[in-house]
C-alpha positions in Angstrom: 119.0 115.8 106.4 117.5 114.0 103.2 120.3 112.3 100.7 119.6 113.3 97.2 116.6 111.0 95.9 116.4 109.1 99.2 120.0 106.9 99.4 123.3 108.0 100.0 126.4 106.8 101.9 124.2 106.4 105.3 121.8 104.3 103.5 118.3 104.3 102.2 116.5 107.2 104.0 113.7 105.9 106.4 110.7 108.1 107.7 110.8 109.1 111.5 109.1 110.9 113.6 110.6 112.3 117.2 108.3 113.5 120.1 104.9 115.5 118.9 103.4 117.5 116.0 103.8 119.8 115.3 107.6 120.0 116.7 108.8 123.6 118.1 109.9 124.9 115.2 107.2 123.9 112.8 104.7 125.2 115.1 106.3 128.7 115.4 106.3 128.8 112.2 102.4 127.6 111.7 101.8 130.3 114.2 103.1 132.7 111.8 101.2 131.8 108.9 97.9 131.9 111.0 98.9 135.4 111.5 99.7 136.5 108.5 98.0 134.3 105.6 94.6 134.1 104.4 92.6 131.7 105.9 91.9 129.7 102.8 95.0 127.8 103.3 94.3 124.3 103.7 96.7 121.3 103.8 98.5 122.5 107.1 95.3 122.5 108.9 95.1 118.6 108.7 99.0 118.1 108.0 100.7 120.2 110.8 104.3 120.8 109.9 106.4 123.3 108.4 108.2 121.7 105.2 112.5 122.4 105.1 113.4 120.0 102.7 112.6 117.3 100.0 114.2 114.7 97.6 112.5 111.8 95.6 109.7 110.4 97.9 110.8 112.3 101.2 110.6 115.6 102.3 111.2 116.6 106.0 110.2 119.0 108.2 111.7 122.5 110.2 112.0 119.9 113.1 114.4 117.1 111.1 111.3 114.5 111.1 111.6 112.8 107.6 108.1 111.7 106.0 107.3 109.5 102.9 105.2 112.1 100.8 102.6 110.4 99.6 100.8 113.7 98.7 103.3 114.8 96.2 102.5 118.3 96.0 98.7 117.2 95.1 100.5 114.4 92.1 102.4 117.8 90.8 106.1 115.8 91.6 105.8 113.0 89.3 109.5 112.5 89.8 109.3 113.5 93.2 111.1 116.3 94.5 114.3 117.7 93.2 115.0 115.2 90.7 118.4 115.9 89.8 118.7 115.6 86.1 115.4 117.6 86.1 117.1 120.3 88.3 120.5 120.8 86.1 118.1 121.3 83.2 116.1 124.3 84.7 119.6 125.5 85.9 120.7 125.6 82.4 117.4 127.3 81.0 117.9 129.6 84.0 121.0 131.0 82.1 119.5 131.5 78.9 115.8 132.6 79.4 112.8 132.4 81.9 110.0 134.4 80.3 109.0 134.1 76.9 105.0 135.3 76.8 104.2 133.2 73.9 106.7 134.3 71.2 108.2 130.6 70.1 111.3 129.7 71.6 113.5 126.7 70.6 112.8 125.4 74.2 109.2 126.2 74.3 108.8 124.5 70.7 110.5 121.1 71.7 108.3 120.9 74.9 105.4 121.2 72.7 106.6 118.6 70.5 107.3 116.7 73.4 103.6 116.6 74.6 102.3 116.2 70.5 104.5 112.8 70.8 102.9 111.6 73.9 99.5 111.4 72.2 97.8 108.5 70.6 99.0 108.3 67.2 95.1 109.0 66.1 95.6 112.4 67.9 98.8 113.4 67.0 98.4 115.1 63.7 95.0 116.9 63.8 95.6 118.4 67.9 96.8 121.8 68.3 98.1 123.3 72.1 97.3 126.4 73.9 99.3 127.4 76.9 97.4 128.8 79.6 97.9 130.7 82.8 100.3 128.3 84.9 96.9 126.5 86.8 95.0 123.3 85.8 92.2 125.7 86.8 92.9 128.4 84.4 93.3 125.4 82.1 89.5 124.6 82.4 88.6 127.8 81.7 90.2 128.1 78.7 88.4 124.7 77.6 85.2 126.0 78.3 86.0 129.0 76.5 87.4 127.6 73.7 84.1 124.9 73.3 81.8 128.6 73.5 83.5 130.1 71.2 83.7 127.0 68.5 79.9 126.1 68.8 78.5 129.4 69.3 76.4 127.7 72.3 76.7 128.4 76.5 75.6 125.8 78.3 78.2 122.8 79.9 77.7 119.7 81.2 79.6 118.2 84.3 79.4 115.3 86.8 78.4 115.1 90.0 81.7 114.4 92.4 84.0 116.1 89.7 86.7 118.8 90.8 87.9 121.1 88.1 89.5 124.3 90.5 88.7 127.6 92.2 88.5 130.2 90.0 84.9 131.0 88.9 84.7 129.1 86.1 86.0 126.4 87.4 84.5 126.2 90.4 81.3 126.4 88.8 81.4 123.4 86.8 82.8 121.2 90.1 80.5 119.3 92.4 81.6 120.3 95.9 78.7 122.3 97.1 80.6 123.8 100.7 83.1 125.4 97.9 80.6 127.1 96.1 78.4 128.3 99.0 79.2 131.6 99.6 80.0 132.5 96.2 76.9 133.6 94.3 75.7 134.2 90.8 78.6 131.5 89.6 78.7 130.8 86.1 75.2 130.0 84.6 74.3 127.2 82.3 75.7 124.5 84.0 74.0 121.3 84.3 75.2 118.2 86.7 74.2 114.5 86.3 74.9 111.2 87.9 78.8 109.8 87.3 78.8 106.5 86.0 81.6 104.7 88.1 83.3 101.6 88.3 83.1 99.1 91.1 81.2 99.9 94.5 79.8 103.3 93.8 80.8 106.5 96.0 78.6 107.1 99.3 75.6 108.9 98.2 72.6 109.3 96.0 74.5 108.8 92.8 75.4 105.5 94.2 71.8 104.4 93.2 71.8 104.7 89.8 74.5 102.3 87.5 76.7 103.3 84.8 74.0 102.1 81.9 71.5 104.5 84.1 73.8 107.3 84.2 74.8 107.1 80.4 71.1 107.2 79.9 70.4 110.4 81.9 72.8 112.0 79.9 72.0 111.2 76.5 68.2 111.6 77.5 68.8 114.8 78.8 70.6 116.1 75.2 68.4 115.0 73.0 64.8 115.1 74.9 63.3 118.2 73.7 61.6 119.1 77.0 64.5 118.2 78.9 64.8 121.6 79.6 68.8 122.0 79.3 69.6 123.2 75.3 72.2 121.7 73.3 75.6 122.2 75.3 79.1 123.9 74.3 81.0 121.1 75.9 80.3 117.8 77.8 83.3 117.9 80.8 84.4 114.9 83.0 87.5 113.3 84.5 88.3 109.7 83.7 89.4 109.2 87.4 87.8 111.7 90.0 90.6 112.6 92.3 89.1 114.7 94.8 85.6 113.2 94.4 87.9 110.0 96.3 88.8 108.5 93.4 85.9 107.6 91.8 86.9 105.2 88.3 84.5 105.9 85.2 82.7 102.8 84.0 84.0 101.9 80.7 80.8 101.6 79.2 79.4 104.6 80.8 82.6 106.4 78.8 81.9 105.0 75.9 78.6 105.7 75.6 79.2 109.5 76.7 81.8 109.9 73.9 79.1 108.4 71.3 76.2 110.9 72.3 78.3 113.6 72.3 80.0 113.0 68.8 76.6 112.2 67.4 75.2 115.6 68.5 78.6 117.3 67.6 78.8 118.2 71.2 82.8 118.9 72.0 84.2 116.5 74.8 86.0 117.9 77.4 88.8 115.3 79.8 90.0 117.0 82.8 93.8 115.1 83.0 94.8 118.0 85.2 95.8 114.8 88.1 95.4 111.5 85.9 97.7 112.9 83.2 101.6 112.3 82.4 101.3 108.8 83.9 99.2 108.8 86.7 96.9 105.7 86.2 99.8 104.1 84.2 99.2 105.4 81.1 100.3 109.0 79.6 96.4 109.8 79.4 93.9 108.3 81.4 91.2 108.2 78.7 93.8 106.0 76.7 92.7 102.8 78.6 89.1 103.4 77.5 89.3 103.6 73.9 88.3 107.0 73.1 89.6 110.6 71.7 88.4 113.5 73.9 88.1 116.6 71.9 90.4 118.6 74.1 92.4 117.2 77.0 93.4 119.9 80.1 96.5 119.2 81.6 98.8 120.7 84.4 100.0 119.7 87.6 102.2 117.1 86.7 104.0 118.5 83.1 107.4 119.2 84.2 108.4 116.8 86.4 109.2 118.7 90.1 106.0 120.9 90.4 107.0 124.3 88.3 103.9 125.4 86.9 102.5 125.5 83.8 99.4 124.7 81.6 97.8 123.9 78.7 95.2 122.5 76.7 95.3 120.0 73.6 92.3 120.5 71.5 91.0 119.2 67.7 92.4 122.2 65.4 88.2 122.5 64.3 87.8 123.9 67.4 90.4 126.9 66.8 88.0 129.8 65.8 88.8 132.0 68.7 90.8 135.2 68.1 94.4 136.7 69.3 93.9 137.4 72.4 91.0 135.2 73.5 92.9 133.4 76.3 96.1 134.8 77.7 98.0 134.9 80.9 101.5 136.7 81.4 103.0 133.6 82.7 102.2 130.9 79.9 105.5 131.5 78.9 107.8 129.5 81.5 110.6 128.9 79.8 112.0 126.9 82.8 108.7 124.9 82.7 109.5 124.1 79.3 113.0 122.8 79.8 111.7 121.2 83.1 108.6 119.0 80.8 111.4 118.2 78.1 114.0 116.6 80.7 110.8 114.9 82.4 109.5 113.1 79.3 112.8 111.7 78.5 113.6 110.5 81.7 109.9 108.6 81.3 111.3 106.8 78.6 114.7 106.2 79.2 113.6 104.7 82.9 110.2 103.3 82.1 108.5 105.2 84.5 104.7 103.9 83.1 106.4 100.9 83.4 106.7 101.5 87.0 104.0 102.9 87.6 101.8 99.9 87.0 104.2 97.7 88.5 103.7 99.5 91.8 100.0 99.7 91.3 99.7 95.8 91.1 101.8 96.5 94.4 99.5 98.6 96.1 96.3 96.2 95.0 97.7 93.5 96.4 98.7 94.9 99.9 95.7 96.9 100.5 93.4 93.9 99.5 93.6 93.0 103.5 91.6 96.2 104.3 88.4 95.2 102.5 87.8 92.9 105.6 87.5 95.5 107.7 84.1 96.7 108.4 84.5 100.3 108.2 86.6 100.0 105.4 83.8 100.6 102.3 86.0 100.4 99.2 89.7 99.9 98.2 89.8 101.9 94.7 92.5 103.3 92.6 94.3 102.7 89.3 98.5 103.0 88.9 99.6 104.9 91.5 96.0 106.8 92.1 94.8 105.1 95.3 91.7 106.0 98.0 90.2 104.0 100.9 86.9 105.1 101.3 85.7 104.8 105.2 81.8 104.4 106.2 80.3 103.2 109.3 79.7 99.7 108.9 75.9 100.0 110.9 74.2 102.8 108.0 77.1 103.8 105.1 77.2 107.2 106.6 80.9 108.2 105.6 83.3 108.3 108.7 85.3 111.4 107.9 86.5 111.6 112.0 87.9 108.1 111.1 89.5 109.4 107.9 91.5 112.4 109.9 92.2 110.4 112.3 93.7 107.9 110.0 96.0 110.4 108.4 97.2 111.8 111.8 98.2 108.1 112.7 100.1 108.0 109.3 101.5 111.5 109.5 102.9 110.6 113.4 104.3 107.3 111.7 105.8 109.0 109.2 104.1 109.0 106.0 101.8 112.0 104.4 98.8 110.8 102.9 95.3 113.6 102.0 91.7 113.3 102.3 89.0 113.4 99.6 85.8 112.0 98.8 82.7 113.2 100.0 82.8 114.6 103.4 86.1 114.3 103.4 86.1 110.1 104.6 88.8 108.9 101.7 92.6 107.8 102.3 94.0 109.2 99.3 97.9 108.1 97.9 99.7 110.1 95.5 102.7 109.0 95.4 105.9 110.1 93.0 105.4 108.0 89.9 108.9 107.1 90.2 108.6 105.9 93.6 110.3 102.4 94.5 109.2 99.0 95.6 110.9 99.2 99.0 109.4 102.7 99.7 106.4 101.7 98.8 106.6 99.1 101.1 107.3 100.8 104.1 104.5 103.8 103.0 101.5 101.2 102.6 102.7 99.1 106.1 102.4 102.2 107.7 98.8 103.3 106.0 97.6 99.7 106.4 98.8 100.0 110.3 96.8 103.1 110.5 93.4 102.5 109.2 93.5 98.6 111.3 94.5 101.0 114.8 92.0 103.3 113.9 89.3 101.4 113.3 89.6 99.5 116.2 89.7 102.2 118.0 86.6 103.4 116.1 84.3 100.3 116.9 85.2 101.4 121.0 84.1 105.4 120.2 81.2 104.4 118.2 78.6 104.0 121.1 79.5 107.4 122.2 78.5 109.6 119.1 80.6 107.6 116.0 83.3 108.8 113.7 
């Protein structure tokens, strides 16, 4: 049993793990869902368990083994799960009303003033919101839509190792290839070029070219007139690419993109569907770069405990479209709502940015010990956004064996950690943004535990075929 947000009159909760995983129970129950659910499911194919319960930073599984989640529902529990205060407030909105469509509602209208208030001041007064169907996904969409419709052009720019969802939109304008595959005629019109990160650049050909170079491909590529890509409706990127393995944007390379594409009056699209409501350490990730996107998607993380909803923030010169032009039956979550409300105040009152860079200087500063190790490429992250990117030491190649193997060793420890990157080789930490120093502790001994017994292991299988 997990004690509400991790203590109680037993004590802090601790993660452990008894005999293999999955445990009897969890596996029946994985048995079932190979029977009976599509086979696009994904996280309990590297993560074998069957989840019963969570609260704050733990969850545990149908076989009473207790795990630090350092997933987080993909960063959607901000205040990991079941925060309490969060909880009572849904339970109260549960009384009064759960669907609204988009007719205004005095709960729906303080949770948009809630997110209005959380914008740079510049921001504030001239952005307007549109709530979308409940995905970050269906978010994009509506962004790309929205741009089209406003500038009466088709085209869109993305970034090579950007992620911006499944649906076909979506999946069109993100870089992972395997995704895309078997899907064909996608959206046309879109145009990738090389992501202009910080630091040691992300295994593969964009890792040739610098930020300065990058910038420079994009602007020549808008304004060269046989470039052979017309003037785009919308220039899209993520400040932070999560499942590229978090990749950091160079803060010139930003800077400059924002400059070309005000100067050819070319809307900017910032994908906050993971880095927003606090996840680098500021409400917006763009805000530590200086800059005013023209609309900002966000999701995922809005209402605290991982009920869905969506939306996008936009300048009101880009609200031409017409009634109708984006809907979805369930942009109306009036529990979402009441959930977002509860979850910024609890921000404040607890100073959970605050936090949240306090534990990032945490993180740097433990996992600064892992850049020694050889097949350890790059420690990365910002706030409490954090990958290890694993190559072999002999050619770069990324180790992506390594990397599973590295989150089985943490998952048999006791802590839940994903994959990204390309091919898969990152360590990637999400944790709840509330998440304390002691946890933390234990969570990052663990990790740091893993990669050093992996690796080791690693430099003994490598003669015999690598990782």
């Amino acid at each position: 049993m997990i004690t509400s947000l991790g203590t109680g009159t037993r004590g802090p909760v601790q993660p452990h793990v008894s005999g293999e995983l999955p445990g009897l129970r969890s596996a029946a129950l994985l048995a079932r869902q190979e029977r009976w659910e599509s086979r696009a499911r994904t996280y309990p194919r590297h993560l074998p368990i069957a989840l019963a319960e969570g609260a704050g930073s733990f969850v545990s599984d149908a076989d009473g083994n207790v795990f630090i989640d350092f997933l987080a529902g993909a960063g959607v529990l901000s205040l990991g799960h079941n925060h309490p205060e969060i909880v009572r407030s849904v339970a109260r909105q549960l009384g009064t009303l759960t669907h609204g469509l988009d007719f205004p509602t005095p709960v729906k209208d303080a949770f948009t003033q809630a997110q209005l208030s959380m914008l740079p001041p510049r921001l504030r007064t001239r952005m307007k919101v549109h709530f979308c169907g409940p995905t970050g996904a269906n978010a994009v969409e509506a962004a790309i839509k929205l741009c089209k419709t406003a500038t009466c052009r088709g085209g869109v720019i993305a970034f090579r190792g950007g992620f911006h969802g499944s649906t076909h939109g979506a999946m069109a304008v993100s870089g992972l290839v395997a995704q895309k595959s078997p899907v064909h005629d996608g959206m046309p019109g879109v145009h990738f070029l090389p992501y202009g990160s910080l630091g040691t650049y992300p295994t593969g050909p964009a890792s040739r070219l610098g930020p300065q170079a990058c910038a420079d491909q994009l602007e020549q590529t808008l304004t060269d007139s046989l470039s052979g890509v017309p003037l785009p409706a919308a220039v899209l990127l993520e400040v932070v690419q999560g499942e590229g393995g978090v990749v950091i944007a160079h803060p010139e390379f930003l800077r400059r993109v924002r400059d070309v594409t005000r100067a050819l009056r070319v809307p900017l699209i910032v994908d906050e569907v993971q880095t927003g409501c606090g996840r680098t350490g500021t409400w917006f990730a763009f805000e530590q770069y200086g800059i005013e996107p023209d609309v900002i998607v966000m999701s995922k993380a809005l209402t605290g405990i991982g009920i869905p909803v969506a939306l996008i923030l936009y300048d009101a010169a880009l609200d031409t479209w017409a009634p109708g032009a984006h809907i979805g039956t369930f942009r109306g979550n009036q529990l979402a709502f009441a959930a977002g409300v509860e979850t910024i105040r609890v921000y404040r009152r607890d100073d959970v940015l605050g936090n949240v860079r306090r534990r990032g200087e945490q993180i740097a500063n433990a996992l600064s010990e892992l850049v020694t190790d050889p097949w350890v490429r790059d420690v990365r992250g910002r706030g409490l956004m954090w990958g290890i990117e694993l190559a072999c030491p002999d050619d770069g190649r990324p180790a992506p064996r390594l990397a599973a193997a590295v989150q089985m060793h943490a998952l048999r420890h006791g802590l839940i950690v994903e994959r990204g990157g390309r091919e898969d080789a990152v360590i990637r930490i999400l944790p709840p943004l509330n998440v304390t120093a002691d946890v933390l502790d234990t969570a990052l001994a663990i990790l740091i535990d893993a990669v050093h017994a992996c690796t080791a292991q690693a430099f003994a299988n490598s003669a015999e075929g690598g990782v």
